[in-house]
C-alpha positions as YAML, in Angstrom:
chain: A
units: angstrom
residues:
- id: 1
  name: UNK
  ca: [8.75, -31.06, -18.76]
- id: 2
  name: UNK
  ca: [6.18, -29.32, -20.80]
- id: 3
  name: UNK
  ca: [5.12, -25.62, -19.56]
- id: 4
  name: UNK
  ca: [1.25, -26.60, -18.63]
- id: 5
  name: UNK
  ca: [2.84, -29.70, -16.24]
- id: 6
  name: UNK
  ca: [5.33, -27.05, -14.56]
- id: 7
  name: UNK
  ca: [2.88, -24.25, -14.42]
- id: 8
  name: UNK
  ca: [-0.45, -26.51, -13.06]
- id: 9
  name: UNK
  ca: [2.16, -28.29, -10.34]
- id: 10
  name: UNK
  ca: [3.01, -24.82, -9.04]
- id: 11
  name: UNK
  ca: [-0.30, -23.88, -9.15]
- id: 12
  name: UNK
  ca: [-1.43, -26.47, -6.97]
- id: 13
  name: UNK
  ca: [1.27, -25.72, -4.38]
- id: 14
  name: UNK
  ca: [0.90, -21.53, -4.70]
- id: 15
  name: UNK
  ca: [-2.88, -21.10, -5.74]
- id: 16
  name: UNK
  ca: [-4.75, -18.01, -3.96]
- id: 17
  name: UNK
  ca: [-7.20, -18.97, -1.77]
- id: 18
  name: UNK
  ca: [-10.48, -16.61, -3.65]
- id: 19
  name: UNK
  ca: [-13.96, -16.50, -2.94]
- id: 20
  name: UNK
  ca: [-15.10, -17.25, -6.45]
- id: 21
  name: UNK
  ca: [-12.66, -20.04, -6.60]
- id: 22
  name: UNK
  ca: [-14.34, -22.04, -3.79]
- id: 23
  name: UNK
  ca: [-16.98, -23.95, -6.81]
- id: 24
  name: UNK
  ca: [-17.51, -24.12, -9.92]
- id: 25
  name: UNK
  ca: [-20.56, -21.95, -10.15]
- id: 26
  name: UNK
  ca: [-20.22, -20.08, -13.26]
- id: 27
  name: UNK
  ca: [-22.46, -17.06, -12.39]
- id: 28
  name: UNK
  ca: [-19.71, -16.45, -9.31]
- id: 29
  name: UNK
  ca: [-17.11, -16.74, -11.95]
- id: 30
  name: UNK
  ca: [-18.68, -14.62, -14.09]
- id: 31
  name: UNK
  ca: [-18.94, -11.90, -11.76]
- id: 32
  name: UNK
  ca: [-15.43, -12.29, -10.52]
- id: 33
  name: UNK
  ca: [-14.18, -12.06, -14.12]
- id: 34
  name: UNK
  ca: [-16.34, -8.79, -14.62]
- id: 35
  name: UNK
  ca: [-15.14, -7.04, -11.29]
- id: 36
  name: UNK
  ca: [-11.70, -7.55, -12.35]
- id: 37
  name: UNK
  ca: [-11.41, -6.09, -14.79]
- id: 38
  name: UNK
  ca: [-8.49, -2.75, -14.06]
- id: 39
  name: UNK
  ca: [-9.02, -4.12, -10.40]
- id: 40
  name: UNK
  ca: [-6.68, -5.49, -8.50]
- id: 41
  name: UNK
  ca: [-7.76, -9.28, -6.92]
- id: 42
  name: UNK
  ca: [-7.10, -8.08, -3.53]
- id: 43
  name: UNK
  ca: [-9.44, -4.87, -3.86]
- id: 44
  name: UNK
  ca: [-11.93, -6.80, -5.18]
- id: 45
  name: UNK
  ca: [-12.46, -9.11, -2.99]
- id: 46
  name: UNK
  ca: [-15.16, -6.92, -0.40]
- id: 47
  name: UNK
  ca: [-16.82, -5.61, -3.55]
- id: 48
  name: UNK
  ca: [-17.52, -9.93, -4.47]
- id: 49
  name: UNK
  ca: [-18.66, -10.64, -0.98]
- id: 50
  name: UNK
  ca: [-20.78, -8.08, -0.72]
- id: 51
  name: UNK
  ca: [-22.11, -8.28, -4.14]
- id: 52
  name: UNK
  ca: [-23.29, -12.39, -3.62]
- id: 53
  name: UNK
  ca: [-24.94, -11.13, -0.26]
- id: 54
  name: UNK
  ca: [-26.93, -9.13, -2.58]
- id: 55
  name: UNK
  ca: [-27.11, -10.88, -5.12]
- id: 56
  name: UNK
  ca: [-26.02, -14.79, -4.19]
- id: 57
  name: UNK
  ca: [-27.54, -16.51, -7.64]
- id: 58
  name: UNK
  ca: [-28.26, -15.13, -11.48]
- id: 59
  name: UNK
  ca: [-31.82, -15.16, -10.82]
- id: 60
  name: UNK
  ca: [-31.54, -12.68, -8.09]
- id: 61
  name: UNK
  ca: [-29.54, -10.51, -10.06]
- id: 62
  name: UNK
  ca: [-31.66, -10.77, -13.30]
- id: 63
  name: UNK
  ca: [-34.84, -9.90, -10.91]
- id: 64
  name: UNK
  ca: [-32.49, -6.55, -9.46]
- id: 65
  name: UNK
  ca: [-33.53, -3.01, -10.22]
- id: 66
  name: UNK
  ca: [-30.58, -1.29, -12.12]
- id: 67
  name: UNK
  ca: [-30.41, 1.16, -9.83]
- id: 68
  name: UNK
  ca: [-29.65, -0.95, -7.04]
- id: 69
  name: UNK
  ca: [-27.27, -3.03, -9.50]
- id: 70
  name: UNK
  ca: [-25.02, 0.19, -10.18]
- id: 71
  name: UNK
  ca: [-25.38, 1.08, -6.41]
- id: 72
  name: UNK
  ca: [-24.07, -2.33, -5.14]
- id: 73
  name: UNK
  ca: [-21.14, -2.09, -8.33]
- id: 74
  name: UNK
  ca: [-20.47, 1.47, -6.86]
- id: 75
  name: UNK
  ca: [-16.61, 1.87, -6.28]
- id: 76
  name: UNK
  ca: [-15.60, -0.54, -8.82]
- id: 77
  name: UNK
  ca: [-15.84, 2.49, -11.89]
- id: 78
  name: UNK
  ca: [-16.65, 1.47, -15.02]
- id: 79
  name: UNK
  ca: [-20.14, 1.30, -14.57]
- id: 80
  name: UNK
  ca: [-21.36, -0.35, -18.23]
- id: 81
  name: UNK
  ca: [-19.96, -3.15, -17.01]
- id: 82
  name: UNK
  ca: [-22.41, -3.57, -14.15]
- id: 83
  name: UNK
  ca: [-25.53, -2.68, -16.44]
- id: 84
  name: UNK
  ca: [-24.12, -5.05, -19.20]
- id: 85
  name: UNK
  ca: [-23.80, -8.18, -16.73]
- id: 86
  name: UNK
  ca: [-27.54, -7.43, -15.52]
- id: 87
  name: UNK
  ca: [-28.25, -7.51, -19.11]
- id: 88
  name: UNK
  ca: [-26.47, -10.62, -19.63]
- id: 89
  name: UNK
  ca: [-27.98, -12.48, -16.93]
- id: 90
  name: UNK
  ca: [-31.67, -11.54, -18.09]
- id: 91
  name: UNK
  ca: [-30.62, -12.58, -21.03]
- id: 92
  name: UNK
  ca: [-29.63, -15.93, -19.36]
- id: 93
  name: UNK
  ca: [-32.61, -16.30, -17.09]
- id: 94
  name: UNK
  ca: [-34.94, -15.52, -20.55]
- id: 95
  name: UNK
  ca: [-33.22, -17.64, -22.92]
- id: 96
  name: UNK
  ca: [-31.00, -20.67, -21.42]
- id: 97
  name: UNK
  ca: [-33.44, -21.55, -18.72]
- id: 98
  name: UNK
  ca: [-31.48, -19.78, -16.15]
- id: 99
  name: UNK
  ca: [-28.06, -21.92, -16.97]
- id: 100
  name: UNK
  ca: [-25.35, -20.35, -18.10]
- id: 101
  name: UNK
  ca: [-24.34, -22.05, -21.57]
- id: 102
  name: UNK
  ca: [-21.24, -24.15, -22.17]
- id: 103
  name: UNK
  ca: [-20.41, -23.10, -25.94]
- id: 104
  name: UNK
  ca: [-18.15, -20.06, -27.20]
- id: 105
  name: UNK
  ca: [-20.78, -18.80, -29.51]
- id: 106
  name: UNK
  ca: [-23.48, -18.34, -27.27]
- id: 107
  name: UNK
  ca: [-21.48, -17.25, -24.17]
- id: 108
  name: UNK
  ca: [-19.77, -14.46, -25.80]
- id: 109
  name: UNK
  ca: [-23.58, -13.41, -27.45]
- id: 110
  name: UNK
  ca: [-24.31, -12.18, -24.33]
- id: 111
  name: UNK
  ca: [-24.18, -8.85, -23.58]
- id: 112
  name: UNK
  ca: [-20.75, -7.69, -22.42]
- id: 113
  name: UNK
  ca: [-18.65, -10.91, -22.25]
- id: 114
  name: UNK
  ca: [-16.03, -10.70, -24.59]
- id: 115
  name: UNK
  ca: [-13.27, -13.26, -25.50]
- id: 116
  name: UNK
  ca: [-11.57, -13.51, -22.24]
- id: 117
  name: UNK
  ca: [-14.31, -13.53, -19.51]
- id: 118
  name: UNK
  ca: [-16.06, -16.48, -22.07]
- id: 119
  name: UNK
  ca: [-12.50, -18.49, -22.19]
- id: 120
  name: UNK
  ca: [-13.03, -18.16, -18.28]
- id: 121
  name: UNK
  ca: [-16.24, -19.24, -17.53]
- id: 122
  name: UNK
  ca: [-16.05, -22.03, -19.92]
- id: 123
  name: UNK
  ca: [-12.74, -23.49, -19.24]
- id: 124
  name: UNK
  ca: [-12.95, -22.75, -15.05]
- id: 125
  name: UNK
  ca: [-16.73, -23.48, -14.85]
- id: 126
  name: UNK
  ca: [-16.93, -26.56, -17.89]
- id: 127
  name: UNK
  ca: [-13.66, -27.90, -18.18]
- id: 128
  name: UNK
  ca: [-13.54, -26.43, -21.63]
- id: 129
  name: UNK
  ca: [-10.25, -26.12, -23.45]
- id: 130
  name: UNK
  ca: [-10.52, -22.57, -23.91]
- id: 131
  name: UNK
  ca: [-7.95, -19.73, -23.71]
- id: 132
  name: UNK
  ca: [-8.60, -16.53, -21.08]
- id: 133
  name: UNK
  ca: [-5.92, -14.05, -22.28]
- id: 134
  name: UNK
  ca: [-5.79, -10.65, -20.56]
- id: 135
  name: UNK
  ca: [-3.11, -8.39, -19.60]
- id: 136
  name: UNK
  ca: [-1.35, -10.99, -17.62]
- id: 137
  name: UNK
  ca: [-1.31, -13.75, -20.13]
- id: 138
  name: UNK
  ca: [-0.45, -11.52, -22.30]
- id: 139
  name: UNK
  ca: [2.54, -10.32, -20.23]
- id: 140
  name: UNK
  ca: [3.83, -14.06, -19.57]
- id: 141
  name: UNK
  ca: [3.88, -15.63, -22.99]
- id: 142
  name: UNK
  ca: [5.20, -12.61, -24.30]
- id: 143
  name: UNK
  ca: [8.30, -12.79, -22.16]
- id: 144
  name: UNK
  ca: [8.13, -16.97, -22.35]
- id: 145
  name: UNK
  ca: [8.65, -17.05, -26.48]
- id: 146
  name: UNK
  ca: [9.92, -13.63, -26.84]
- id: 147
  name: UNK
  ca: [7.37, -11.86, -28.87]
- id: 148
  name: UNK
  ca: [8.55, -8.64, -29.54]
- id: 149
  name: UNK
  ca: [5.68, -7.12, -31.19]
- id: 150
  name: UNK
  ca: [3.47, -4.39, -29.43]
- id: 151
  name: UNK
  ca: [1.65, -6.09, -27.09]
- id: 152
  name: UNK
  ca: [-1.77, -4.60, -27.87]
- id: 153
  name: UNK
  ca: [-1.84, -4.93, -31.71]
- id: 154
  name: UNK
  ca: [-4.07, -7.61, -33.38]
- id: 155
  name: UNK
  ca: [-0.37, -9.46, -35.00]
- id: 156
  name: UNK
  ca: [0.50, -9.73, -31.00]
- id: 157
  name: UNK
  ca: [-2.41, -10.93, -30.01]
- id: 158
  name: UNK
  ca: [-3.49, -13.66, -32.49]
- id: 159
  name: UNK
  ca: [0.66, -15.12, -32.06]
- id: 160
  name: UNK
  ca: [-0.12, -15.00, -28.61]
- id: 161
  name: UNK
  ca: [-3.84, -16.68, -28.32]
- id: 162
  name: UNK
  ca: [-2.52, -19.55, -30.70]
- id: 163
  name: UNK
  ca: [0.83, -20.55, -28.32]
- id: 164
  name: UNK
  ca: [-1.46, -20.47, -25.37]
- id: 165
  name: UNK
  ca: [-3.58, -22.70, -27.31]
- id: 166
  name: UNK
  ca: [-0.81, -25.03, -28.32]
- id: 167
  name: UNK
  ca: [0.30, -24.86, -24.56]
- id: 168
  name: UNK
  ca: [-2.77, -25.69, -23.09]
- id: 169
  name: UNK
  ca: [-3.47, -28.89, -20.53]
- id: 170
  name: UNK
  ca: [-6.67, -30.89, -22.26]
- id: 171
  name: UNK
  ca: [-7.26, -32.45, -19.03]
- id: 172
  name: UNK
  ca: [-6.86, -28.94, -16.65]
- id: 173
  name: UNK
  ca: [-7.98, -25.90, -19.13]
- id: 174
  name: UNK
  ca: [-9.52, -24.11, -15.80]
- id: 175
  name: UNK
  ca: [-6.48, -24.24, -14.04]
- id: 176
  name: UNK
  ca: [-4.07, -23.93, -16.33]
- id: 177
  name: UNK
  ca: [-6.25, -20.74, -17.20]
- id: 178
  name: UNK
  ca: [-6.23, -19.66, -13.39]
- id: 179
  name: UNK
  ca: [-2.57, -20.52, -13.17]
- id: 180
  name: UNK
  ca: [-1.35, -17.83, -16.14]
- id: 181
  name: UNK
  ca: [-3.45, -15.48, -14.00]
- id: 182
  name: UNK
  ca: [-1.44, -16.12, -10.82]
- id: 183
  name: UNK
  ca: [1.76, -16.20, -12.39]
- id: 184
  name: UNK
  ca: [1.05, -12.95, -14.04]
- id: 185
  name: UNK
  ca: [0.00, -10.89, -11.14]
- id: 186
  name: UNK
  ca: [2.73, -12.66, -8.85]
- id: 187
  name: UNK
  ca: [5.60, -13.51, -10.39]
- id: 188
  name: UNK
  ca: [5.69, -12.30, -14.11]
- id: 189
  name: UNK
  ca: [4.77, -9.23, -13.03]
- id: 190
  name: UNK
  ca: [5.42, -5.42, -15.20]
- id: 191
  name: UNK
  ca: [8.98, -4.29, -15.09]
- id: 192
  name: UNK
  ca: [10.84, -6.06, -12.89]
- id: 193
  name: UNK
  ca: [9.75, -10.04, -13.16]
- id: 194
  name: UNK
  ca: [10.98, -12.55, -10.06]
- id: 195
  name: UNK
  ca: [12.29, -14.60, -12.24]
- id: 196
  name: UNK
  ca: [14.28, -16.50, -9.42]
- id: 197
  name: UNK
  ca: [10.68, -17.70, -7.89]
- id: 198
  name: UNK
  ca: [9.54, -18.71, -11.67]
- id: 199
  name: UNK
  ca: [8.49, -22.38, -12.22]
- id: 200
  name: UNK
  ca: [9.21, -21.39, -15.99]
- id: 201
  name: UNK
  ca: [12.33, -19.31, -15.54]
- id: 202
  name: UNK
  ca: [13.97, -22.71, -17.40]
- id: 203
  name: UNK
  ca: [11.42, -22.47, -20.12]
- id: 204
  name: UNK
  ca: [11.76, -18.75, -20.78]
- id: 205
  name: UNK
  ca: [13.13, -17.27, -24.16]
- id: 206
  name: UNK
  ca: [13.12, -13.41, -22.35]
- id: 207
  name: UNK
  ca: [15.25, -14.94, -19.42]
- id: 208
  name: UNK
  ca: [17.34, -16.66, -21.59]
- id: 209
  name: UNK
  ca: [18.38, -13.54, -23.95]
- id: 210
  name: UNK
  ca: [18.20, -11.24, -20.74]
- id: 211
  name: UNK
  ca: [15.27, -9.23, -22.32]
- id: 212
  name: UNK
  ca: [12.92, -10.13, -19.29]
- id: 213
  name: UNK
  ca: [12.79, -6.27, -18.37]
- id: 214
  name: UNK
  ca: [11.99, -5.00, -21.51]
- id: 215
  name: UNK
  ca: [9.00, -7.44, -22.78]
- id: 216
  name: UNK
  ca: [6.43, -6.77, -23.24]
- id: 217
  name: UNK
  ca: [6.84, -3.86, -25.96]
- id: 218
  name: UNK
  ca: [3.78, -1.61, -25.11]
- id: 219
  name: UNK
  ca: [2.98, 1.79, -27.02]
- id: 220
  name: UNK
  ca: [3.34, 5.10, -24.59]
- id: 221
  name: UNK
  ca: [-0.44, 6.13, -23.25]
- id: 222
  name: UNK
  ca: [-1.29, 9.55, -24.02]
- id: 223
  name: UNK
  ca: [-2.07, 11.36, -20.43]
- id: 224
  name: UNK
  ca: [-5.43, 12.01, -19.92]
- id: 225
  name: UNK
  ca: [-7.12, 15.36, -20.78]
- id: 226
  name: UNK
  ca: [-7.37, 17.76, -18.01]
- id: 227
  name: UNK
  ca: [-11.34, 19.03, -18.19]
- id: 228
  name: UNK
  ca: [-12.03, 21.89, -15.76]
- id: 229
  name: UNK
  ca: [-15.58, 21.45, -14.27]
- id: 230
  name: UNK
  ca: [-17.62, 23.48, -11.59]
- id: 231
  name: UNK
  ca: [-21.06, 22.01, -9.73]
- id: 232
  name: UNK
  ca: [-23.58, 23.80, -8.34]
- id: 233
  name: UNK
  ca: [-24.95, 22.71, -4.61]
- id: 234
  name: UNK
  ca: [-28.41, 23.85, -4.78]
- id: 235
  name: UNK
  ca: [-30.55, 23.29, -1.89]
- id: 236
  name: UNK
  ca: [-34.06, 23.78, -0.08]
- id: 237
  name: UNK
  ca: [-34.55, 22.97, 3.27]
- id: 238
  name: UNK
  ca: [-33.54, 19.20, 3.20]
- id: 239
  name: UNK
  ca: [-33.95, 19.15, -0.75]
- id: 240
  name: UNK
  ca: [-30.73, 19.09, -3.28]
- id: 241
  name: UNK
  ca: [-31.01, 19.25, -6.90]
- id: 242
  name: UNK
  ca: [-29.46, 16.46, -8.68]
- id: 243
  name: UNK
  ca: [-29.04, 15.81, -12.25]
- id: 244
  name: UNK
  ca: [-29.10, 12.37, -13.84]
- id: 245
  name: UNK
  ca: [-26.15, 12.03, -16.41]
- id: 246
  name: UNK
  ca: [-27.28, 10.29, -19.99]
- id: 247
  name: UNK
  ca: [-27.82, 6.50, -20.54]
- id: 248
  name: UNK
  ca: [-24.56, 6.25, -22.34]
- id: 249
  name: UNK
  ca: [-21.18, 8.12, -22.06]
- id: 250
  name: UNK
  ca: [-18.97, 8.42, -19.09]
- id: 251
  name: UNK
  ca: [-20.87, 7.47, -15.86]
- id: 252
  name: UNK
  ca: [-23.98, 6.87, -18.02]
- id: 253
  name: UNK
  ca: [-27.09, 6.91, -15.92]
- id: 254
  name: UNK
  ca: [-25.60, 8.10, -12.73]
- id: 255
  name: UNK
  ca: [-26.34, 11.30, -10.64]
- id: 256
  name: UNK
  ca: [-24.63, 14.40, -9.67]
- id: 257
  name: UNK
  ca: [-24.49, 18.15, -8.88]
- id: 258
  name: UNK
  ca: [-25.62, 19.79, -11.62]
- id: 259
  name: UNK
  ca: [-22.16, 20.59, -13.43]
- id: 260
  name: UNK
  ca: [-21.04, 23.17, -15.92]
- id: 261
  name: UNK
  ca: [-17.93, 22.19, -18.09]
- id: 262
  name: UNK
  ca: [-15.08, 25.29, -17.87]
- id: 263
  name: UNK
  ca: [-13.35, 26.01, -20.75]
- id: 264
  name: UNK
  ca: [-10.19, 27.79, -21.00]
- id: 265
  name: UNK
  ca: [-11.33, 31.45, -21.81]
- id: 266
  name: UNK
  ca: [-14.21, 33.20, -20.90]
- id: 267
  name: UNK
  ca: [-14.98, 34.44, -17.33]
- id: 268
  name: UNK
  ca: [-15.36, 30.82, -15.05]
- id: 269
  name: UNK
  ca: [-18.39, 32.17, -12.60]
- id: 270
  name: UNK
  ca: [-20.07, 33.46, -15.63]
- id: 271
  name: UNK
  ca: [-19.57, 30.74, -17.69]
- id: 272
  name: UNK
  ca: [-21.24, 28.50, -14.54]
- id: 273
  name: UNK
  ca: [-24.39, 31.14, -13.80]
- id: 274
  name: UNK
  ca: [-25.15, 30.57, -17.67]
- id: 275
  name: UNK
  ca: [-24.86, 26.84, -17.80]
- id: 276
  name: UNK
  ca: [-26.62, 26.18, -14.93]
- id: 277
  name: UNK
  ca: [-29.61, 28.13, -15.79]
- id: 278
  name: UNK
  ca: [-29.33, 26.13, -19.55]
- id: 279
  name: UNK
  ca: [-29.26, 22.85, -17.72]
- id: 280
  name: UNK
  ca: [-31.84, 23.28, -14.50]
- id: 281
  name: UNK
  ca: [-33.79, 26.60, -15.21]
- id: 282
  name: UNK
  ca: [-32.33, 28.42, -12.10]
- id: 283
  name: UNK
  ca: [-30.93, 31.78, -11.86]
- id: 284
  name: UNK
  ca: [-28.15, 31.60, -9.09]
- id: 285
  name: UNK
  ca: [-25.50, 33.28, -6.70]
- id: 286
  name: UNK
  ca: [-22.68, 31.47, -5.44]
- id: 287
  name: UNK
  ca: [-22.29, 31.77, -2.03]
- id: 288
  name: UNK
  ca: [-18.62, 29.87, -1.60]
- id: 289
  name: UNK
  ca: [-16.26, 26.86, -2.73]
- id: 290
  name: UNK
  ca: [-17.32, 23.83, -0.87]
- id: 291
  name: UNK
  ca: [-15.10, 20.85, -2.02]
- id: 292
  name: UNK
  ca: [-12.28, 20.69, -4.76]
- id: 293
  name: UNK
  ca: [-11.31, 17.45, -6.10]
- id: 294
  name: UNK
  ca: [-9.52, 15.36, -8.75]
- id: 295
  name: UNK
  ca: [-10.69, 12.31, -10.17]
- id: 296
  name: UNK
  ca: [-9.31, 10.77, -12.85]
- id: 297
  name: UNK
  ca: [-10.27, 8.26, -15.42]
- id: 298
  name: UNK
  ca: [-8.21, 6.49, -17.70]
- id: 299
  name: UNK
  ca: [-8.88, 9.05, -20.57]
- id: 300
  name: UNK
  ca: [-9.80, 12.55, -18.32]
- id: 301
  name: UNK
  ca: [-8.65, 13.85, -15.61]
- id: 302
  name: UNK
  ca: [-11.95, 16.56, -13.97]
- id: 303
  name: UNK
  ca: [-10.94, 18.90, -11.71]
- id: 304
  name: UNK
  ca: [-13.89, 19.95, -10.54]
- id: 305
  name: UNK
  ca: [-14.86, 22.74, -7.90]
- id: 306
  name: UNK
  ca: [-18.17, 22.17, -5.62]
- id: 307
  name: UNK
  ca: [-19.68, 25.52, -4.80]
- id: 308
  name: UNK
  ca: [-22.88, 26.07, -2.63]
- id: 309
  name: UNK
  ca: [-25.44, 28.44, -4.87]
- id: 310
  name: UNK
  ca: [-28.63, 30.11, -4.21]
- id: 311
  name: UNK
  ca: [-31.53, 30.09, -6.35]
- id: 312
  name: UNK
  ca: [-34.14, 32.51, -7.16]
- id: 313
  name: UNK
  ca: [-37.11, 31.31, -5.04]
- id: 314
  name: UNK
  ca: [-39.75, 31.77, -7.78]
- id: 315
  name: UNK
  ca: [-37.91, 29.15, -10.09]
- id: 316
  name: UNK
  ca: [-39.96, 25.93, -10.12]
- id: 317
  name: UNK
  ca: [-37.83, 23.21, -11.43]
- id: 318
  name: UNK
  ca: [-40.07, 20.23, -12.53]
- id: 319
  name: UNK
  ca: [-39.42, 16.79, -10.91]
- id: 320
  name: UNK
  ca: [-38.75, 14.96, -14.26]
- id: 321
  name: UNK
  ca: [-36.31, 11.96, -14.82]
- id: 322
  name: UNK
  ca: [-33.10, 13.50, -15.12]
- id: 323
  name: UNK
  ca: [-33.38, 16.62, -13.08]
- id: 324
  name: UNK
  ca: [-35.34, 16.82, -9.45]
- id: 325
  name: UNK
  ca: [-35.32, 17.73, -5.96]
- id: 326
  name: UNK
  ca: [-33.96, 14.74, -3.94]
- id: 327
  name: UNK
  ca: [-34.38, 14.44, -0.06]
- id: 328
  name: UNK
  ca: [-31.29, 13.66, 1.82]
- id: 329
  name: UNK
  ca: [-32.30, 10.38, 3.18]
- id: 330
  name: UNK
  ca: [-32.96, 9.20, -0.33]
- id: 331
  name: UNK
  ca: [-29.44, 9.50, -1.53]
- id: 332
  name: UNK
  ca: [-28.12, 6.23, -0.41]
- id: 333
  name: UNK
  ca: [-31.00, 5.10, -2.96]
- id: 334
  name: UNK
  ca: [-28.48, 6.82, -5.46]
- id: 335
  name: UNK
  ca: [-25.77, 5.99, -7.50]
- id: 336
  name: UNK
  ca: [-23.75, 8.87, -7.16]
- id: 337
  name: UNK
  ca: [-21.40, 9.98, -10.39]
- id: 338
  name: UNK
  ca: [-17.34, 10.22, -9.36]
- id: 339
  name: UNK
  ca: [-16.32, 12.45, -7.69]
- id: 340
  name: UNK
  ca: [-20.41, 13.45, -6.74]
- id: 341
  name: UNK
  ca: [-19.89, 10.96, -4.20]
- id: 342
  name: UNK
  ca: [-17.27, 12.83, -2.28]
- id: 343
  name: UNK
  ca: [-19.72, 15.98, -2.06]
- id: 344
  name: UNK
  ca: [-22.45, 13.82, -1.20]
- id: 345
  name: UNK
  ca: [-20.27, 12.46, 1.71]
- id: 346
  name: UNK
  ca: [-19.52, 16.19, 2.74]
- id: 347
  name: UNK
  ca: [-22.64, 16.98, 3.25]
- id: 348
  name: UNK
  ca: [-23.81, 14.28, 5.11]
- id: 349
  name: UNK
  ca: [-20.78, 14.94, 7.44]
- id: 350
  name: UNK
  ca: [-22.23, 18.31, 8.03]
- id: 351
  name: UNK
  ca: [-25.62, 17.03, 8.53]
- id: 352
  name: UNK
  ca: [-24.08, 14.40, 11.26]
- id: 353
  name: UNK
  ca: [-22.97, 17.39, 12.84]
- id: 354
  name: UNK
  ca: [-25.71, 19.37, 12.64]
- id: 355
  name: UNK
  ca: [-23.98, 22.47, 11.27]
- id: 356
  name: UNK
  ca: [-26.30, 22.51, 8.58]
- id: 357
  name: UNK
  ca: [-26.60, 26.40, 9.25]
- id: 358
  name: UNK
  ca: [-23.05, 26.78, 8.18]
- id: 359
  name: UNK
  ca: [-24.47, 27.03, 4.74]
- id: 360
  name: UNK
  ca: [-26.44, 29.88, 5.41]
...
């Protein structure tokens, strides 16, 4: 029996029961593909719901503030993603008449759909005979016809794409598609495959030779660099000063503390007092260490320290674009940087408990 019969009658005795599998409505499966992305399916799920109350259609979404886009995406990390998909769907609404469009070349034009999300919308949502190879598919056929390349080099990845291709079901490309993804993140899974509970254990060149646990061959990541930041708490009465990051780079467009990257020499507080004045215009005292944290992305690690500060009253910062004086009862308007979000949850557990003064 050919692998797309065994894999597509599994499938239709094992599938996961998903919220964007419930249609065929490729904005839901669009969005679905987009979320995960480095997400698991199961953490994802809440993040979907939610979203489609929001946002249940691709007009709603094109008509969405960005703001309130990267606000409701919040969580998810990788926050280009959420601005590109608003993007795309403007682009969408402007140009296709609101439909999403059923050929390769103009669903991967728009902005941020690459190869694999447009092989997924257009096989899942059209019936199209089109390959969605990520991680997992990559994973699977590696192991299935023993490709022993590294699995992230272009040689890997075009052997790959064209044995999927030749593997394919012409009358079930969506499923099929869906089914690789199931099998991946269930069953031909990193390490240490259940190969007993494979429908194509019989089929598999890996099982066969016993290499199973060592395919894929994937290159050693280098750890991510450990950056030392500090950010400064500055407040006035129910004000905080918040700094909006750029439009592009690492949390592009988001907001946080005003922070001071710490290098390695050099005196830390002074290093902070200096930087901070560079960035907002305020001369300031720290009064103590708030919040240390570590979050980690998957090329730095910041370990950043949250200290309360005091500024010179006579320094008038203007309320600009990227730097101003934000009420607390505005923040949840706020998409909230990182780790900014764990200081901004801090201090509304202090203002909860009205210990505000414990600042002082």
């Amino acid at each position: 029996m050919k692998i797309a019969q065994l894999l597509l009658t599994w499938y239709e005795n094992s599938k996961r029961d998903l919220p964007w599998r419930r249609d065929k409505d490729p904005y839901r499966i669009w969005v679905s593909e987009i979320m995960l992305q480095q997400t698991r399916v199961e953490a994802v799920k809440p993040y979907f719901d939610r979203w489609m109350e929001r946002f249940p259609d691709l007009e709603s979404l094109a008509e969405a503030e960005e703001e309130e886009v990267v606000r409701h995406w919040q969580g998810l990390g990788y926050y280009s993603r959420a601005r590109n998909l608003l993007q795309g769907v403007r682009e969408v609404s402007q140009s296709y008449g609101g439909q999403v469009p059923q050929t390769k070349e103009e669903v991967i034009g728009l902005a941020g759909v690459g190869d694999y999300t447009a092989g997924a919308i257009l096989s899942i949502a059209y019936n199209k005979k089109e390959p969605a190879i990520d991680g997992n598919v990559l994973r699977v056929f590696s192991r299935l016809f023993c490709v022993e390349e590294e699995i992230s080099s272009p040689a890997a990845k075009k052997v790959i794409k064209q044995l999927v291709a030749d593997e394919m079901s012409e009358e079930h490309p969506g499923d099929f598609n869906q089914a690789l993804m199931d099998l991946g993140s269930s069953i031909c899974i990193p390490k240490t495959p259940r190969c007993t509970l494979c429908p194509l254990a019989d089929c598999c060149c890996a099982k066969r030779k016993g290499k199973e646990g060592q395919l894929p061959v994937k290159k050693k990541k280098a750890p991510p660099k450990a950056v030392r930041l500090m950010a400064g708490v500055i407040r006035q009465g129910e004000f905080f000063l918040l700094h909006q990051r750029p439009n592009r780079g690492l949390l592009a467009g988001m907001w946080e503390f005003p922070t001071v990257e710490i290098g390695e020499d050099g005196e830390a507080m002074d290093i902070f007092r200096q930087g901070i004045q560079e960035k907002t215009g305020q001369v300031i005292e720290l009064e103590r260490l708030l919040l240390q944290c570590t979050h980690i992305f998957s090329h730095r690690q910041w370990d950043i320290s949250f200290y309360y500060c005091i500024a010179a009253p006579d320094r008038i910062v203007p309320n600009d674009r990227e730097l101003k004086w934000v009420n607390r009862t505005d923040w949840e308007k706020l998409s909230f940087a990182g780790p900014h979000r764990k200081m901004e949850k801090y201090l509304a557990e202090k203002n909860s408990q009205e210990s505000w003064q414990s600042f002082e």
